[in-house]
ROMAR-265484 format. One record per residue: residue number from 1; y, z, x of N, C-alpha, C in turn. Coordinates in steps of 0.2 Angstrom, whole numbers, plus 2048, in hexadecimal, padded with zeros to 3 digits. Layout:
<rs>
+------+------+------+------+-------+-------+-------+------+------+------+
: loza : n.yy : n.zz : n.xx : ca.yy : ca.zz : ca.xx : c.yy : c.zz : c.xx :
+------+------+------+------+-------+-------+-------+------+------+------+
:  NUM :    Y :    Z :    X :     Y :     Z :     X :    Y :    Z :    X :
...
+------+------+------+------+-------+-------+-------+------+------+------+
</rs>
This chain:
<rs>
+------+------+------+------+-------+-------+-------+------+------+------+
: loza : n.yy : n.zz : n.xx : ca.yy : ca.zz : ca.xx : c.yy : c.zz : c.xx :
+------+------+------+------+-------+-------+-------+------+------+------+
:    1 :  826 :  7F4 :  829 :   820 :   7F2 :   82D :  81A :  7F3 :  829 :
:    2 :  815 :  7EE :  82A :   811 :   7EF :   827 :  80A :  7EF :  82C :
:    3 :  806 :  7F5 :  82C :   800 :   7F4 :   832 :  7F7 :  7F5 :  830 :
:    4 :  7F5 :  7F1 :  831 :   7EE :   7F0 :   82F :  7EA :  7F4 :  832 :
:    5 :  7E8 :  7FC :  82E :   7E4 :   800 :   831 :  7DC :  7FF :  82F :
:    6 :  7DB :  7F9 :  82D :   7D3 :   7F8 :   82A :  7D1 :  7F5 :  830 :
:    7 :  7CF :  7F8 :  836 :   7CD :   7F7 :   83B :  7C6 :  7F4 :  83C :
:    8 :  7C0 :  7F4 :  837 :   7B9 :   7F3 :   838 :  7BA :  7EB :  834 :
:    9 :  7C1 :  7E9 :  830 :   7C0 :   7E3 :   82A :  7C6 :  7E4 :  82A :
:   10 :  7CC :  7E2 :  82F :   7D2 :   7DE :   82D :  7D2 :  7D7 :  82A :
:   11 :  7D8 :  7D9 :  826 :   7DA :   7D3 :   823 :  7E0 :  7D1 :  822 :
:   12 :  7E6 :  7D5 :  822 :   7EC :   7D5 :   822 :  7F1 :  7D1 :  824 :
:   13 :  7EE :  7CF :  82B :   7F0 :   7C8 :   82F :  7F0 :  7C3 :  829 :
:   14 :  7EB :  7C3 :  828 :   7E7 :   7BB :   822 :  7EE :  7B9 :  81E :
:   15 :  7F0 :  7BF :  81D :   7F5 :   7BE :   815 :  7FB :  7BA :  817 :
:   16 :  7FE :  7BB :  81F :   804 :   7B9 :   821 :  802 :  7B4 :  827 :
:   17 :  7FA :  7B1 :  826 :   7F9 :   7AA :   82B :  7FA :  7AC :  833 :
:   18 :  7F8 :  7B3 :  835 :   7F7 :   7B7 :   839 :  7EF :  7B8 :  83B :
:   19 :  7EC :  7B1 :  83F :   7E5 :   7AF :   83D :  7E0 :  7B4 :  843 :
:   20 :  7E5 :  7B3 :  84A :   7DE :   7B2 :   850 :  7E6 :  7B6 :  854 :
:   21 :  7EA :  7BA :  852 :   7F0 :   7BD :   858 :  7EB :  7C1 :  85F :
:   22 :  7F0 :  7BF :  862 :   7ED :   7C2 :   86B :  7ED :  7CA :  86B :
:   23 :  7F5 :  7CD :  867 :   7F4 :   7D4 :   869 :  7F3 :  7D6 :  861 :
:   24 :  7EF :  7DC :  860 :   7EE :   7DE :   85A :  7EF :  7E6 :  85B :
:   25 :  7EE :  7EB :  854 :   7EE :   7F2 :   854 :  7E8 :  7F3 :  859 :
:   26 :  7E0 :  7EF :  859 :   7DE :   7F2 :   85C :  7DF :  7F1 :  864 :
:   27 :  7E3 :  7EC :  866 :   7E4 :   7EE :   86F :  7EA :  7F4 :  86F :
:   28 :  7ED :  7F5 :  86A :   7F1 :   7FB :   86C :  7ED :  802 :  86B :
:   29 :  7E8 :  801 :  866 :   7E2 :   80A :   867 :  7E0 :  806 :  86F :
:   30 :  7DD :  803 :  86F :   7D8 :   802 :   876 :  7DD :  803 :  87D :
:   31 :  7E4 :  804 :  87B :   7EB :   803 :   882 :  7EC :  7FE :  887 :
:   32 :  7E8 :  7F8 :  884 :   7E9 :   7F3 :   887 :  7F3 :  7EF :  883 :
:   33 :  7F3 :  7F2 :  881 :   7FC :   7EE :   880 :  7FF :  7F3 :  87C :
:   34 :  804 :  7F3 :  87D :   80B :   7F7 :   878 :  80A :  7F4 :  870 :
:   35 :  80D :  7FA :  86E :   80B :   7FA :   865 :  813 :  7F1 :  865 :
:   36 :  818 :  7F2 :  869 :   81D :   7EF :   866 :  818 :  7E7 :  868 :
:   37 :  814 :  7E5 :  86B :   811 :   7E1 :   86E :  80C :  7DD :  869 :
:   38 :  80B :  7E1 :  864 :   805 :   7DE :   85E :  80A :  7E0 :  858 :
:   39 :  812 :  7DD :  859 :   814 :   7E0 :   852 :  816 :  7D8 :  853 :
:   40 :  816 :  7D4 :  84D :   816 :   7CE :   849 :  81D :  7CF :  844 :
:   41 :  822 :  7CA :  847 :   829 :   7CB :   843 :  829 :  7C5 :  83D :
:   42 :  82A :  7C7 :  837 :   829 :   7C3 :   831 :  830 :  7C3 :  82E :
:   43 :  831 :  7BE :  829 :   838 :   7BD :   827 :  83B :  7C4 :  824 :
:   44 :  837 :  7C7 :  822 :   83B :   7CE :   81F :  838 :  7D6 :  820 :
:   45 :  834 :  7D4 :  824 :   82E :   7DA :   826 :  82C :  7D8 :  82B :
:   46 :  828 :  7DE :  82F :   824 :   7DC :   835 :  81B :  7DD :  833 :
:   47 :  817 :  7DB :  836 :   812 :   7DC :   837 :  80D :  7E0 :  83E :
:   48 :  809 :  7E2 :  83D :   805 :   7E4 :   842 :  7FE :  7E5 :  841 :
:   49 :  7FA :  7DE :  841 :   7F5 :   7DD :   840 :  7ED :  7DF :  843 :
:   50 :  7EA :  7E0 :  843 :   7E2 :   7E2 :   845 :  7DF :  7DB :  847 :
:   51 :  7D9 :  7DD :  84A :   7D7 :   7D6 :   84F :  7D0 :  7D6 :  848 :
:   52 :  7D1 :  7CF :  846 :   7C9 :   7CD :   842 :  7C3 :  7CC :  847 :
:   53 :  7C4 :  7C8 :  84D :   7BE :   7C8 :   84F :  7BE :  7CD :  857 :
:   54 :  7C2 :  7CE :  85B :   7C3 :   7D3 :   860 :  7C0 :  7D8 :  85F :
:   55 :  7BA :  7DC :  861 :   7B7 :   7E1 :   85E :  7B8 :  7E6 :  863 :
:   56 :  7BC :  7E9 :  868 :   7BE :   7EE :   86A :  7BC :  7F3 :  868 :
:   57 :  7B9 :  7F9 :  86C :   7B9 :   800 :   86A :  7BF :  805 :  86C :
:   58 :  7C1 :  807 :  864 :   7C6 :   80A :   864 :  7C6 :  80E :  85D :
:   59 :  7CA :  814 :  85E :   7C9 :   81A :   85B :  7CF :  818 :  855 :
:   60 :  7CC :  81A :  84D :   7D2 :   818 :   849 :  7D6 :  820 :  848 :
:   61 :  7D4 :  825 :  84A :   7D9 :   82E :   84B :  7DD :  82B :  84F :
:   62 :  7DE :  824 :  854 :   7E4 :   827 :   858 :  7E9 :  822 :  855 :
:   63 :  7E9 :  81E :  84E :   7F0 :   81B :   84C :  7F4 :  81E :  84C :
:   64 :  7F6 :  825 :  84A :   7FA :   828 :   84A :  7FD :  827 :  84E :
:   65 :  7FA :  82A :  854 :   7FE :   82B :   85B :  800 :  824 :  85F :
:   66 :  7FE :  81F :  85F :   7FF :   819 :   861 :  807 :  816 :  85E :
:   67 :  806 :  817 :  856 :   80B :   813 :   855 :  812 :  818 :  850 :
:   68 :  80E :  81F :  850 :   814 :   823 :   84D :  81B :  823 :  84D :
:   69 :  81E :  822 :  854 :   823 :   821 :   857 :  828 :  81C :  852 :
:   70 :  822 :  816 :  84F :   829 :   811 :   84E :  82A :  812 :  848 :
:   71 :  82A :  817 :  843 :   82D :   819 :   83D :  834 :  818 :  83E :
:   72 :  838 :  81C :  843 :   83E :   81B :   843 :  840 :  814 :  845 :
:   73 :  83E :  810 :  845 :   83F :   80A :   846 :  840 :  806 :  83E :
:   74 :  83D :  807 :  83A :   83B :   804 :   834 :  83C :  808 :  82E :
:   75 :  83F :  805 :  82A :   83E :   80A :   822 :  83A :  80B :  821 :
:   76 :  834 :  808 :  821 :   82F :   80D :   821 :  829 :  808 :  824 :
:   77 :  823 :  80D :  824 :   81E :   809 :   827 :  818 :  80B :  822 :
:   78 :  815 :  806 :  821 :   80E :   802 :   81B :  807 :  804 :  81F :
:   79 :  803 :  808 :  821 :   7FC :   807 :   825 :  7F8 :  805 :  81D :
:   80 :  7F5 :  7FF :  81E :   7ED :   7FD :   81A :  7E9 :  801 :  81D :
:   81 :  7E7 :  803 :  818 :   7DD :   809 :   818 :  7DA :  803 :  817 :
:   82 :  7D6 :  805 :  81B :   7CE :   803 :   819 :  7CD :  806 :  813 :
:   83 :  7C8 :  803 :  80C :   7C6 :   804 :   806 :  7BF :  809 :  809 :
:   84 :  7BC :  80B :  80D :   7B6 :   80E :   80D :  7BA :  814 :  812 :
:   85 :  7B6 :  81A :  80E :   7B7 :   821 :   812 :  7B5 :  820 :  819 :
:   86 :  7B9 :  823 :  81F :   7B4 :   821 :   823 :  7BA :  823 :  828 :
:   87 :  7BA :  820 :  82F :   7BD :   826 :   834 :  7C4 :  820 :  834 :
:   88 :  7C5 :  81A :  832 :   7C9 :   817 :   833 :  7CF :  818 :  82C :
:   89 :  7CC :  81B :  826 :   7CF :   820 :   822 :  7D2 :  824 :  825 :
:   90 :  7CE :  82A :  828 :   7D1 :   82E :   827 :  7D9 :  82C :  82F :
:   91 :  7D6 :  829 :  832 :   7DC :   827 :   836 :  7E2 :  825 :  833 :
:   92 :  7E3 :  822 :  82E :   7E7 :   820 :   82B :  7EA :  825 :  828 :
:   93 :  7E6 :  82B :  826 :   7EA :   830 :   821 :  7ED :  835 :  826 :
:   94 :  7E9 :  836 :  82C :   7ED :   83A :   834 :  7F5 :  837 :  833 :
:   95 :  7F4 :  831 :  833 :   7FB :   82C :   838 :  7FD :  82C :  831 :
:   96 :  7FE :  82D :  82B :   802 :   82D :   826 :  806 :  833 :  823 :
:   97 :  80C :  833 :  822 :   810 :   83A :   820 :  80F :  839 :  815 :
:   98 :  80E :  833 :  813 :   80C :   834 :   80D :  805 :  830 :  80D :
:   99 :  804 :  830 :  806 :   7FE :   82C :   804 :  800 :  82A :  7FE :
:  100 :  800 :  822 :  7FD :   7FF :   81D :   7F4 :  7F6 :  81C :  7F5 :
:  101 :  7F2 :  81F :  7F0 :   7ED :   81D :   7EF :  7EE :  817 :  7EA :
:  102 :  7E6 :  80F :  7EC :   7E8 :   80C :   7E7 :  7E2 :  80B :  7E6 :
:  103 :  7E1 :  80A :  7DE :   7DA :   80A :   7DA :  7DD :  804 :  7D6 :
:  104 :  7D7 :  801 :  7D3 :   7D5 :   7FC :   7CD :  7D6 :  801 :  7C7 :
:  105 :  7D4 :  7FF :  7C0 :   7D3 :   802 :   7BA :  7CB :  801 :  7B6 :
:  106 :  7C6 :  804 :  7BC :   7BF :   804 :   7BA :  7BD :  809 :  7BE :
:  107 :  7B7 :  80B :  7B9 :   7B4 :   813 :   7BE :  7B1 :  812 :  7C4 :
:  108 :  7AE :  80E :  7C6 :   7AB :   80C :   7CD :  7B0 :  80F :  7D3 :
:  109 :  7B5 :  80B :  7D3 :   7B9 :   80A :   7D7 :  7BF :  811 :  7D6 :
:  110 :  7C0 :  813 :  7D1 :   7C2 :   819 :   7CF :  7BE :  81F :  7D4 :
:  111 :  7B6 :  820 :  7D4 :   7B4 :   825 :   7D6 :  7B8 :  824 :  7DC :
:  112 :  7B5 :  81F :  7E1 :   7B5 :   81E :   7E8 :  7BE :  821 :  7E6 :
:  113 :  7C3 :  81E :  7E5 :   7CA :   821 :   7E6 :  7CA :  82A :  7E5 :
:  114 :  7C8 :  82C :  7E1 :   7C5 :   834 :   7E0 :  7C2 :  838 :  7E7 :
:  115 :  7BF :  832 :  7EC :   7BC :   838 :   7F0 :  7C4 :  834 :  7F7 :
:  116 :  7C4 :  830 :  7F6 :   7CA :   82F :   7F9 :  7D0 :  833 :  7FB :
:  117 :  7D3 :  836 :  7F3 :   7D8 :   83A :   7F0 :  7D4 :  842 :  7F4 :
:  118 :  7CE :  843 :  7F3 :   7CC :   84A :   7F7 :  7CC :  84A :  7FE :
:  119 :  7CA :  845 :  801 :   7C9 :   847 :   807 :  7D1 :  845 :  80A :
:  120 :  7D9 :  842 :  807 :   7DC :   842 :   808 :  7DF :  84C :  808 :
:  121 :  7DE :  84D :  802 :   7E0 :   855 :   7FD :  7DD :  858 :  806 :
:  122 :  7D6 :  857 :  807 :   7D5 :   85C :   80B :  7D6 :  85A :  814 :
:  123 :  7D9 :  855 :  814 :   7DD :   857 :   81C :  7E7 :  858 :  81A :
:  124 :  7E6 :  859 :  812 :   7EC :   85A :   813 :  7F3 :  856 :  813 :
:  125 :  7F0 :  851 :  812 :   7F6 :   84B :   813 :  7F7 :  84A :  80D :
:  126 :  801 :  84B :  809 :   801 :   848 :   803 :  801 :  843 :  802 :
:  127 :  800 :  844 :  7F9 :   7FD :   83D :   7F7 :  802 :  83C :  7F2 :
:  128 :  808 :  835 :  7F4 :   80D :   836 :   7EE :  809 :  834 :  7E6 :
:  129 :  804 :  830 :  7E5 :   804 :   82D :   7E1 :  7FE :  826 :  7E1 :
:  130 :  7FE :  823 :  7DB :   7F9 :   820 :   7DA :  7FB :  819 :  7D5 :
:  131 :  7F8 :  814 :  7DA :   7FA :   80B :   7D9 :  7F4 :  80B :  7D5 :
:  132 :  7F4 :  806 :  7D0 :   7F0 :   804 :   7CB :  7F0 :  7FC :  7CE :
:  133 :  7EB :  7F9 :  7D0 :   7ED :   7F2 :   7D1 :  7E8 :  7EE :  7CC :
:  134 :  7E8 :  7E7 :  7CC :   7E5 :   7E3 :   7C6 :  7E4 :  7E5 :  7C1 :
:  135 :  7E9 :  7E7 :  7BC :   7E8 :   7EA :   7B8 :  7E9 :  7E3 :  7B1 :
:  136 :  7E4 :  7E2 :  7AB :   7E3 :   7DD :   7A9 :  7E8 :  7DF :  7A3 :
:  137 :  7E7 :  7E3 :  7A1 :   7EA :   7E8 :   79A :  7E4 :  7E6 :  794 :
:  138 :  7DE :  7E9 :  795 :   7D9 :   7E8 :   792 :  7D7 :  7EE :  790 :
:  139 :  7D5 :  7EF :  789 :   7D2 :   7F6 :   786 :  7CD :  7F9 :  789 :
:  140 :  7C8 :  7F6 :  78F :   7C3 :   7F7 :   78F :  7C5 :  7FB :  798 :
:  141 :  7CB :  7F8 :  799 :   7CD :   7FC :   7A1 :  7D1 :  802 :  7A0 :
:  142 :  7CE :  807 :  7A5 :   7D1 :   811 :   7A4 :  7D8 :  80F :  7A4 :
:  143 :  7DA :  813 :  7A1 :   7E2 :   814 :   79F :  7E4 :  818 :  7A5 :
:  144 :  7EB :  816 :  7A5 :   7EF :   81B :   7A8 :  7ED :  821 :  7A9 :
:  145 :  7EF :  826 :  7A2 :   7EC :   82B :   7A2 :  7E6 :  82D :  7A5 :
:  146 :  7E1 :  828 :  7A3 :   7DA :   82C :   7A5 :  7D9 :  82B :  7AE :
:  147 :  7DF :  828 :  7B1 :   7DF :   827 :   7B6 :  7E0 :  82E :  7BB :
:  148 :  7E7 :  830 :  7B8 :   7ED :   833 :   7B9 :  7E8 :  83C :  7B9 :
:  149 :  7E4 :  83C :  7B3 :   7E0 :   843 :   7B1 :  7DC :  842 :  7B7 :
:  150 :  7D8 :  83B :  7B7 :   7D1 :   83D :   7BD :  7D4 :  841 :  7C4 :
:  151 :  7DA :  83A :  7C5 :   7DB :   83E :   7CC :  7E1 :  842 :  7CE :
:  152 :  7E5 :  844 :  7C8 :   7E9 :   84A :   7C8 :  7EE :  848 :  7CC :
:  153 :  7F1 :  840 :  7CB :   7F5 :   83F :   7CE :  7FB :  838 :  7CB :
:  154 :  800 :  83B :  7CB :   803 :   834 :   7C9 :  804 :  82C :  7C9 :
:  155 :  804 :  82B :  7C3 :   804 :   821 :   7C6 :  80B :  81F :  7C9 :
:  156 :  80E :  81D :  7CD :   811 :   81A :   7D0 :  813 :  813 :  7D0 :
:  157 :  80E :  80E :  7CC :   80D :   806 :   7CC :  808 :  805 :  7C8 :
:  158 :  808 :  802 :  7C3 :   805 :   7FD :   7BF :  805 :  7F8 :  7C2 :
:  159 :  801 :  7F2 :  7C7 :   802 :   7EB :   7C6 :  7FD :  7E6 :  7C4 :
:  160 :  7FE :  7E2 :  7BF :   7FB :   7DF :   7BB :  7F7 :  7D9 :  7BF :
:  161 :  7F3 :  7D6 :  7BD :   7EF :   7D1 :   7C1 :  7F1 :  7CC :  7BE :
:  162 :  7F3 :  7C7 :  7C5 :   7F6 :   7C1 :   7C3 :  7F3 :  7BB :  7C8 :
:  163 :  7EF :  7B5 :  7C5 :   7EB :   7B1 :   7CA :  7F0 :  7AE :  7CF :
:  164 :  7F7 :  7B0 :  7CF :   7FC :   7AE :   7D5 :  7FB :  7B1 :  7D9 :
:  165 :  7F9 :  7B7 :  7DA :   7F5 :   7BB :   7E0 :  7F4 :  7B6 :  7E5 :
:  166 :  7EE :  7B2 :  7E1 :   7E8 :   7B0 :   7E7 :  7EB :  7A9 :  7E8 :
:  167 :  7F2 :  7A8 :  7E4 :   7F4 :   7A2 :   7E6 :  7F8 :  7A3 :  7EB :
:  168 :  7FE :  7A7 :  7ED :   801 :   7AA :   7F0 :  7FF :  7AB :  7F6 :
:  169 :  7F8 :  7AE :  7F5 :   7F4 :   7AE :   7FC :  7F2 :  7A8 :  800 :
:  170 :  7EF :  7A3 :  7FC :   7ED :   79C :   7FD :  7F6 :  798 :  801 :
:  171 :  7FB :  799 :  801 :   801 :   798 :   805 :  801 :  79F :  809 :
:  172 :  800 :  7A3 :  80B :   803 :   7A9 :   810 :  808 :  7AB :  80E :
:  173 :  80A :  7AC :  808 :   811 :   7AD :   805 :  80F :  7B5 :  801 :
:  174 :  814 :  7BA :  804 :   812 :   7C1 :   7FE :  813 :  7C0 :  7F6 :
:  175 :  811 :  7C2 :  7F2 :   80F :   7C1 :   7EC :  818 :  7C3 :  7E9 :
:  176 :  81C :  7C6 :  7E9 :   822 :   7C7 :   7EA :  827 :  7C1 :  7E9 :
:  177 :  825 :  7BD :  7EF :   829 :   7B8 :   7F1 :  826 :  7B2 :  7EC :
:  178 :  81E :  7B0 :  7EC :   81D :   7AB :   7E8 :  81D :  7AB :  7E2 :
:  179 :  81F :  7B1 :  7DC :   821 :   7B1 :   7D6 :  824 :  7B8 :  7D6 :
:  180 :  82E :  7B6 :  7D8 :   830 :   7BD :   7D7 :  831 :  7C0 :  7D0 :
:  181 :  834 :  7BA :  7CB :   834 :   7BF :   7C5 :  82E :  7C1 :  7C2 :
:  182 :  827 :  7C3 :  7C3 :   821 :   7C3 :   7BF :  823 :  7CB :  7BF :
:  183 :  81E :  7CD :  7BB :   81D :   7D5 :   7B8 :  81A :  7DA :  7BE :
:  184 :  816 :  7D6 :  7C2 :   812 :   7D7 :   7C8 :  81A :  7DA :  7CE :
:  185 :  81C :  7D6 :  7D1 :   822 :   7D5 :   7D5 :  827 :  7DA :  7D0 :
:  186 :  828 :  7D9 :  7CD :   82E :   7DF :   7CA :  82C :  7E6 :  7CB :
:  187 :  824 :  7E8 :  7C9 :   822 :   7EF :   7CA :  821 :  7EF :  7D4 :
:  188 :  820 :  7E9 :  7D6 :   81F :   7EC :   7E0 :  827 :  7EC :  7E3 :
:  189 :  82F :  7E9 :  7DF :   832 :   7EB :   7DE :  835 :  7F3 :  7DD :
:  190 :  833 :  7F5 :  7D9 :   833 :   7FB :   7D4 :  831 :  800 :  7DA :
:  191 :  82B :  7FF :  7DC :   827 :   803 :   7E0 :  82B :  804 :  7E9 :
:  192 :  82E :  7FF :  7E9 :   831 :   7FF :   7F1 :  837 :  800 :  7F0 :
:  193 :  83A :  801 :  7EA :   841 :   804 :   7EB :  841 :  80B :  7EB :
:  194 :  83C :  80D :  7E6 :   839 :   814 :   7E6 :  837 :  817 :  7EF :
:  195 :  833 :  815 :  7F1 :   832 :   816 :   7F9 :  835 :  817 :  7FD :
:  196 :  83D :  814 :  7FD :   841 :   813 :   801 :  847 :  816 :  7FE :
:  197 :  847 :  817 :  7F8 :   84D :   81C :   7F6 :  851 :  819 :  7F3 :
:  198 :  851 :  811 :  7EF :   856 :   80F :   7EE :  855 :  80F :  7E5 :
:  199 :  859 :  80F :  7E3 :   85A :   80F :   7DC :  859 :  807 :  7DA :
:  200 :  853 :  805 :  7D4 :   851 :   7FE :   7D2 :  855 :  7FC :  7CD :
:  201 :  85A :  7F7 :  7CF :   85C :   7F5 :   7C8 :  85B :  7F0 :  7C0 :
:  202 :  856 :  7F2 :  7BB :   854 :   7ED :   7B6 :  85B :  7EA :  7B3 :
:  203 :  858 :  7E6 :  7AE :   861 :   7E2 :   7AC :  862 :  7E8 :  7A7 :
:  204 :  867 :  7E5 :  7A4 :   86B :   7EB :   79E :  865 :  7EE :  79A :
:  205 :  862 :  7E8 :  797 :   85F :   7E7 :   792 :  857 :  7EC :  791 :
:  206 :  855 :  7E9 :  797 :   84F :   7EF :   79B :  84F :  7F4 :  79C :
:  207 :  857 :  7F8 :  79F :   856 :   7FC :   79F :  859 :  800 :  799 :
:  208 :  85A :  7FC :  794 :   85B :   802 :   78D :  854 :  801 :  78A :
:  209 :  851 :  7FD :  78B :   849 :   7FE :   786 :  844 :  804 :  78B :
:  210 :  847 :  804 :  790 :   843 :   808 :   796 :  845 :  811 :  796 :
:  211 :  84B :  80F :  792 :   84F :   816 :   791 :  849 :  81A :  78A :
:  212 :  84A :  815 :  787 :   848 :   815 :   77F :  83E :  819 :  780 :
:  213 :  83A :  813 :  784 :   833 :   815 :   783 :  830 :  813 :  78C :
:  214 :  833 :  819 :  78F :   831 :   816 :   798 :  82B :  818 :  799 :
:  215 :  82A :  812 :  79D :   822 :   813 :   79F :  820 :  818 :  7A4 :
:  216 :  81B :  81B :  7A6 :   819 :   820 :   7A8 :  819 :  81F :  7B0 :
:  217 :  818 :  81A :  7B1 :   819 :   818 :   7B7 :  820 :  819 :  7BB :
:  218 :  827 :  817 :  7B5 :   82B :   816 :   7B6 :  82E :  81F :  7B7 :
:  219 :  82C :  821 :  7B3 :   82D :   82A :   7B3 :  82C :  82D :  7BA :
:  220 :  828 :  82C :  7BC :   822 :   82E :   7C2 :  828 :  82C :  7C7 :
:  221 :  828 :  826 :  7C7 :   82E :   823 :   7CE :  832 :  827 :  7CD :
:  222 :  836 :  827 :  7C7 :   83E :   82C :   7C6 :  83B :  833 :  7C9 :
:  223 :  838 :  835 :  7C9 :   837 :   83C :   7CA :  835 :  83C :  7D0 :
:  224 :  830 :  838 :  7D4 :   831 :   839 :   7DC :  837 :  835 :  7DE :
:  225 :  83A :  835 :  7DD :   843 :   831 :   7E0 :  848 :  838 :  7DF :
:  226 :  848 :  83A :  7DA :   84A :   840 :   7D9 :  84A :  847 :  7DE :
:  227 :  841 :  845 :  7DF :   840 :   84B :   7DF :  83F :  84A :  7EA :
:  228 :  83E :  842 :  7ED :   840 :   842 :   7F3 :  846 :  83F :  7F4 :
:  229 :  849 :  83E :  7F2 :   852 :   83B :   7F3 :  857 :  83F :  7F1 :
:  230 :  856 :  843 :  7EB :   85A :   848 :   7E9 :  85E :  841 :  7E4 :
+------+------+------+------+-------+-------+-------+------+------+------+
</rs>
């Protein structure tokens, strides 16, 4: 399940043609409807959208408590942060048992991930790991590495920038389903097998050249699989 914690500027709805819904995350902080009441059933996932224009007052500390319960319900469940520090952050890192931080590959938006990463460190909430997104493969964008040293945490994902994105979004279709074999979809692949414990199969071929020169990404994954699956 996926649930839209960007309370002050949802948009998650948007992606899956979830324009103007009656019950949303925010009537379930406000206790005007049950969490199963604002949960949106999708062909392979569920949703549980936030209200774009219903402006309720309501507290982002208490996601947790609202909708904690339906982990056992789901392999797993996705809450979207807000990009700005701010109290509907920190509610999402309360109601979260891990944290995937996700950055670009430029220092602006690096910083801001950095105080991210601290005031995560500092309520204590682990942090598995670090999604690299729109990544051009440009000399002039931070490497991995210089990534990896800033914020002293593993990458998890590479995923390339692909102008299918915003076409994929333009149908309400996840990027996955509108161009599954791209390099993009094979790494968010990669990354939700790792999640859920399942072992990712490349063809023969991939995986002896990946045996040969793996990429750090792909390290990273083996070793939190390992290290939470046994």
């Amino acid at each position: 399940m996926l649930v839209d914690g960007n309370l002050s500027a949802p948009n998650l709805g948007l992606h899956f043609n979830i324009i103007e819904p009656e019950v949303t995350l925010h009537h379930v902080l406000a206790k005007r409807a049950s969490p199963k009441d604002a949960i949106h059933n999708l062909e392979k996932f569920d949703v549980m959208p936030a209200s774009i224009f219903n402006r309720l007052d309501v507290s982002p500390l208490k996601i947790g408590d609202k909708i904690g319960y339906l982990k056992k319900f789901y392999d797993a469940v996705i809450i979207d942060s807000s990009p700005a520090l701010n109290d509907e952050t920190l509610g999402v890192m309360l109601a979260s048992d891990e944290i995937l931080v996700v950055t670009t590959p430029d220092h602006p938006t690096l910083s801001n991930t950095l105080k991210a990463v601290k005031l995560a460190v500092n309520r204590g909430t682990p942090i598995s790991g670090i999604i690299i997104n729109k990544v051009h493969s440009k000399n002039f964008e931070l490497s991995l590495k210089d990534i990896e040293d800033t914020l002293d945490l593993p990458v998890m994902a590479v995923i390339p920038y692909d102008i299918n994105f915003l076409r994929a979004l333009s149908e309400f279709q996840t990027y996955p389903s509108y161009k599954p074999w791209s390099r993009a979809s094979e790494e968010y692949r990669k990354l939700a097998a790792m999640l859920i414990g399942e072992k990712y199969g490349d063809s023969g071929l991939k995986r002896f050249f990946g045996w040969i020169n793996p990429k750090a990404q792909d390290v990273n994954r083996a070793i939190y699989y390992n290290e939470v699956f046994g």
